[in-house]
TIDREN-971910 format. One record per residue (C-alpha): residue in three letters; x, y, z. Coordinates in steps of 0.001 Angstrom, whole numbers, plus 500000, padded with zeros to 6 digits. Layout:
<atoms>
ALAXYZ;...
</atoms>
This chain:
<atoms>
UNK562521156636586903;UNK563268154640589710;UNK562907150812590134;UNK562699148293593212;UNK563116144829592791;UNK561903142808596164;UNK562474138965596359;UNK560246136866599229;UNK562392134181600755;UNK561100132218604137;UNK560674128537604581;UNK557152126734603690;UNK555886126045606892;UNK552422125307607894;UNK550941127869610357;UNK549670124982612760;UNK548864127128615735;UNK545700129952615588;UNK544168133021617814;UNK540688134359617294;UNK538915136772619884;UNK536549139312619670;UNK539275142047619268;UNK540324142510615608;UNK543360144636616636;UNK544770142108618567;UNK543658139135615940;UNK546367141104613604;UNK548734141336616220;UNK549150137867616553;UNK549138137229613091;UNK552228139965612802;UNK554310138600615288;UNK554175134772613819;UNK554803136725610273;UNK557593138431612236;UNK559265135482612972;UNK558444133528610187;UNK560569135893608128;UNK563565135557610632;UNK563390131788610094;UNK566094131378607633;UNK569236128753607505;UNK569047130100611428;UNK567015132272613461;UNK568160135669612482;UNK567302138123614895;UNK566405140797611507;UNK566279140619608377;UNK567670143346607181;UNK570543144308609415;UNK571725141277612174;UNK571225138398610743;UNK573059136686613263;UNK571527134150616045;UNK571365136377619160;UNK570416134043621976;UNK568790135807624594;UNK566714137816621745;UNK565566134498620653;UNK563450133785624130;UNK560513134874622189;UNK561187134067618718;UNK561423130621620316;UNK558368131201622503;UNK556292132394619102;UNK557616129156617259;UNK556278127078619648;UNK552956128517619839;UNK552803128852615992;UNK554971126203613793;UNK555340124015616697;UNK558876122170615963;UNK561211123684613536;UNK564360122846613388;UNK565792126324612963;UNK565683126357616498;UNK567950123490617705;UNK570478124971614303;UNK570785128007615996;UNK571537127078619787;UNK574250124742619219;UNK575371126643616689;UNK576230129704619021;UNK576821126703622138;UNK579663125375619020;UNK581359129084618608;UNK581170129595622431;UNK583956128762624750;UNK581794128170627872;UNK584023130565629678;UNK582868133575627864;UNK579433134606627268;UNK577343134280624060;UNK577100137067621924;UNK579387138734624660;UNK576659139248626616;UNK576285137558630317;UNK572355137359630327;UNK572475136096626813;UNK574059132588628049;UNK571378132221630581;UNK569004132703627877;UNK569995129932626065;UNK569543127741629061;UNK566138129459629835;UNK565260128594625763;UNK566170124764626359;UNK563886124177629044;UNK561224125838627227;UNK562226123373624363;UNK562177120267626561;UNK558934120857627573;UNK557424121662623973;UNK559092118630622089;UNK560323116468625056;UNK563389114992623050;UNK565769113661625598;UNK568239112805622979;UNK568624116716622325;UNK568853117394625852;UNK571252114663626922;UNK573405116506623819;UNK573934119751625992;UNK574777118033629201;UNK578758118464628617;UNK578154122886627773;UNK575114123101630226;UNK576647121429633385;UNK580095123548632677;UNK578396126646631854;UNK575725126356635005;UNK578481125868637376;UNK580290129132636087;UNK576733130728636797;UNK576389129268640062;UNK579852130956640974;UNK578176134324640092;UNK576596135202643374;UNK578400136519646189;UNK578757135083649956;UNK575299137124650641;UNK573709136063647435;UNK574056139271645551;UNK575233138477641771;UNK578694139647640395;UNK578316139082637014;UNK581058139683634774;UNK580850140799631022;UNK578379143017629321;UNK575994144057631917;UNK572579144248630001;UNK569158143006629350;UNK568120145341626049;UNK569084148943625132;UNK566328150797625815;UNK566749149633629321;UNK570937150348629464;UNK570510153739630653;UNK569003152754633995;UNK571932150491635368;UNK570246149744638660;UNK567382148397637098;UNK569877145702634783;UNK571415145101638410;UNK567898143672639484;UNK566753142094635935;UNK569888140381635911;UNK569984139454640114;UNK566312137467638732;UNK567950136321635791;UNK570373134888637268;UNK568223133096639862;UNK565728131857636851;UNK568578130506635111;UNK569813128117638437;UNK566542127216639300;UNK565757126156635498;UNK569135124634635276;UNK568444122777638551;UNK565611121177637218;UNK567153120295634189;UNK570220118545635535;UNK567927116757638201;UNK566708115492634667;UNK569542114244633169;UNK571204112596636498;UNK573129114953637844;UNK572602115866641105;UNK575929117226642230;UNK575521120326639264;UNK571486120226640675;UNK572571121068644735;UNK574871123624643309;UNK572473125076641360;UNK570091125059644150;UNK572221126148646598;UNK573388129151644190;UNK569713129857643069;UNK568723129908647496;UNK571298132241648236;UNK570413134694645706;UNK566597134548646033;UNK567907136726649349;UNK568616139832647720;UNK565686141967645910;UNK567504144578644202;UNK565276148076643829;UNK564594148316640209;UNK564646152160640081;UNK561605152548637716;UNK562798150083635170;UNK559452148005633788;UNK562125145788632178;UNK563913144773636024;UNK560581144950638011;UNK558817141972635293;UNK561952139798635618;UNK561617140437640073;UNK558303139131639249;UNK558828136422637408;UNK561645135279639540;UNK559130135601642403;UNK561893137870644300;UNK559008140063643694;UNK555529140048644723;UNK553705140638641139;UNK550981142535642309;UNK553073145118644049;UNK555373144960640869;UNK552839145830638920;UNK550709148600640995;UNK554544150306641342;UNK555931150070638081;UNK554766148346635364;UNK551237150406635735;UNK552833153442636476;UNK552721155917633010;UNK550589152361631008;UNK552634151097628565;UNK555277154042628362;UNK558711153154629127;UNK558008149419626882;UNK560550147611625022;UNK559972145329621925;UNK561628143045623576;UNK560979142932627042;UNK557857144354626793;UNK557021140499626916;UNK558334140075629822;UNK556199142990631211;UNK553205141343630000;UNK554235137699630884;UNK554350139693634871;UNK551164141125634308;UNK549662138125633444;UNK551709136802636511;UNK549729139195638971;UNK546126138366637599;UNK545802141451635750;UNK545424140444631891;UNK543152143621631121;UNK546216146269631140;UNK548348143574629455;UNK546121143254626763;UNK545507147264627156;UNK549254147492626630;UNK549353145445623742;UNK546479146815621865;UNK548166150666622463;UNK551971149590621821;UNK552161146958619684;UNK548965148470617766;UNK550427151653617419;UNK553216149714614998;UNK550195148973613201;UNK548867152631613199;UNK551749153447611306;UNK551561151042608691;UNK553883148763610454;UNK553402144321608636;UNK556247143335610690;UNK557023144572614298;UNK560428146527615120;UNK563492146063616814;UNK562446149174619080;UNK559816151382619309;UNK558704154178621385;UNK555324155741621855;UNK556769159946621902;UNK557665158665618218;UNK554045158809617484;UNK552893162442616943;UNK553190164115614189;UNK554765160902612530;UNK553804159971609257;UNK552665156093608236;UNK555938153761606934;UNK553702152506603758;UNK553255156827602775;UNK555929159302601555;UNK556532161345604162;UNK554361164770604324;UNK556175167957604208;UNK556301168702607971;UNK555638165190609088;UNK558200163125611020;UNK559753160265609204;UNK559146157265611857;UNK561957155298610404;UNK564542157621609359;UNK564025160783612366;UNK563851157871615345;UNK566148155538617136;UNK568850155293619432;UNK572148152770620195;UNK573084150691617086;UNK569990151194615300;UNK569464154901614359;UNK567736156216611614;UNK567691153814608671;UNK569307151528610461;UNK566511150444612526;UNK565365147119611639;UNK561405147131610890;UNK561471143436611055;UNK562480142042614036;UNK561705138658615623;UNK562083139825619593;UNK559317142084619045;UNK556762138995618522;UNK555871138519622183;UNK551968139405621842;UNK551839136333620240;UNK553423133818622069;UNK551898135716624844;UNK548168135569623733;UNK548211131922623284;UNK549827131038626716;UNK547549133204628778;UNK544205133912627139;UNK543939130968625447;UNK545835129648628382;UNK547807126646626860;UNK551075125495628941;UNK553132122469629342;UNK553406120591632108;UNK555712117454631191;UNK558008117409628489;UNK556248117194625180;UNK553640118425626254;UNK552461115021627623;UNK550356116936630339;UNK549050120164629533;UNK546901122786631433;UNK544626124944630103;UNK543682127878632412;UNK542102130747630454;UNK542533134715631089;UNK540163136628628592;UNK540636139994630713;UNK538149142554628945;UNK537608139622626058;UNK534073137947625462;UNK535818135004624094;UNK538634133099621937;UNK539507130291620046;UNK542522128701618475;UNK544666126130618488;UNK548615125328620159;UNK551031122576618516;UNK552382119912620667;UNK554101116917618972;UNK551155114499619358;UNK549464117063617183;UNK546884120385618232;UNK544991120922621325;UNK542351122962619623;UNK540363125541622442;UNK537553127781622420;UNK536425130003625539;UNK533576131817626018;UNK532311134558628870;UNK529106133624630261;UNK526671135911631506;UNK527731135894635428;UNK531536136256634288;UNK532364133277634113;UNK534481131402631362;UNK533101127882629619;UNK535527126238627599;UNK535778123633625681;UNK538832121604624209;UNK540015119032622121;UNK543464117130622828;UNK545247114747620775;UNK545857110931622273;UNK548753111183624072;UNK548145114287625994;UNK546582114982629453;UNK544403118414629729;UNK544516119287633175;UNK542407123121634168;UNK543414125773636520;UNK545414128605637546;UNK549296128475637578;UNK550794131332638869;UNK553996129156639652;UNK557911131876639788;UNK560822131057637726;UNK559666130643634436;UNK559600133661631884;
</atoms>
């Protein structure tokens, strides 16, 4: 006889933000992804709980981007960035990994605008202004970037080197242009001009991405790339093939980017939903669509002449039983649904002004709520019959609703 003993531990926290639409498949894949990263949200943000529970910083982009749009502050989030900014020498890279350090300056402007606490932010000054003028060294005299260190943005997208050369060429000119702003903030406008400078000088150089969905979104989003032509000659190309778990948000966020929410949400509803398919109450660390025939469901014992999805699949540091079924970086769908078809985003920190620009793609309507520290801006949209979208919203005191497209580059 066998026995398994399982024992449930996650913090009690209050599920403040919501997402309703007409779509049950992708109602459940929001509520996944915050379950996702509710279970990572232990003494830090592990990036899975079963095998690295460690604070990876660039996977936390959007674990953090999920918090905000579901728990709204917690401080698991500010514990884990300083705790991997404290272990850091700012002349290596976090985790080892070059794009991971401008991922943790990428997260704290993110943060600023959510929560708005200057007190945190004034806190990084010292790390941030040394570690963004190491970055602005990175780029060569015609703007190309020489980045040191691990050269990588996830591993399903290591094999195709030239398409990390071009993820991290946009990376790299996200991370000045974000750390521009933010030391413009805080009063220091020698870093700032260096940052710009830096950030000008590399916006020259569009590297090809060679196929890779993961290097064309971040061209996009960088706006080195026009996002309609990203998308029509990549990111479209094969649908949602060729995804990540992790920067398959960053595909979608570029979709979103070129006005094309229908094949986002298309991609969701196929990828992520596939998880589902298969039994899947937590999203993966990786997950590939050729894994699906002929694979058996996760919650089953496996068939006689089935595939076993967890144990027959995987690649890198996560093969076979290895692969972790619970993994926060997979949770994008659902910071993703609430930023662009409910259509919340911050525009002053704290979310003092706000605008609400709905997407519904192929949706009738939606509903929900998004947590900003005055307390939630509930929303509802609806299609009418000509095509267009009525919404209606309710904002705490304290925050400015503002409506309207924002297709602004250099935020992921």
């Amino acid at each position: 006889m066998s026995h398994v003993r399982a024992v449930l531990q996650l913090r009690d926290v209050p599920y403040l933000g919501s997402f309703r639409c007409d779509d049950e498949r992708l109602n459940r894949i929001w509520e996944v992804g915050a379950y996702t990263v509710h279970l990572s949200m232990q003494e830090y943000l592990w990036d899975g709980i079963k095998r690295d529970r460690l604070v990876w910083i660039g996977d936390m982009h959007p674990e953090v981007s999920t918090i905000h749009a579901v728990f709204g502050f917690n401080d698991v989030v500010p514990r884990s960035l300083d705790l991997t900014r404290d272990i850091t020498p700012v002349t290596e890279w976090m985790n080892g990994i070059s794009s991971y350090s401008m991922w943790w300056v990428l997260i704290h402007e993110d943060l600023w605008f959510h929560q708005g606490n200057r007190g945190y932010l004034e806190a990084q000054q010292p790390y941030l202004g040394a570690l963004l003028r190491r970055l602005a060294n990175l780029g060569g005299p015609d703007g190309r970037e020489r980045i040191d260190g691990m050269r990588f943005l996830d591993w399903p997208s290591s094999p195709n080197q030239q398409g990390v050369t071009a993820g991290l060429q946009a990376l790299l000119v996200m991370t000045l242009e974000a750390g521009q702003r933010l030391m413009t903030t805080l009063g220091d406008g020698d870093t700032a001009a260096l940052c710009a400078e830096a950030a000008a000088g590399g916006r020259r150089v569009v590297p090809d991405p060679n196929g890779s969905k993961s290097g064309a979104a971040l061209l996009a989003l960088a706006g080195l790339l026009d996002p309609r032509r990203a998308a029509d000659e990549v990111l479209k190309v094969g649908g949602p093939k060729g995804l990540s778990t992790f920067y398959g948000f960053y595909v979608l966020q570029a979709l979103a980017r070129s006005g094309d929410v229908t094949t986002a949400l298309d991609f969701i509803r196929s990828y992520w939903g596939a998880m589902l398919d298969l039994g899947a109450t937590t999203f993966w660390e990786d997950f590939d669509l050729d894994w699906v025939p002929n694979a058996a469901r996760i919650d089953e014992l496996v068939p006689p002449g089935k595939k076993d999805i967890h144990g027959d699949f995987g690649a890198y540091c996560y093969e076979g039983f290895r692969h972790s079924l619970c993994h926060g970086w997979a949770s994008g769908p659902t910071a993703w649904l609430s930023q662009h078809v409910l259509g919340v985003k911050p525009l002053e920190p704290g979310c003092r002004r706000v605008r609400i620009a709905p997407q519904l793609g192929n949706l009738r309507w939606a509903e929900g709520a998004y947590p900003t520290p005055p307390g939630l801006i509930q929303v509802r949209h609806k299609r009418r019959a000509d095509g267009s979208v009525a919404t209606q919203f309710e904002a705490p005191a304290g925050v400015t609703v503002e409506t309207g497209s924002d297709r602004r580059a250099g935020s992921p």
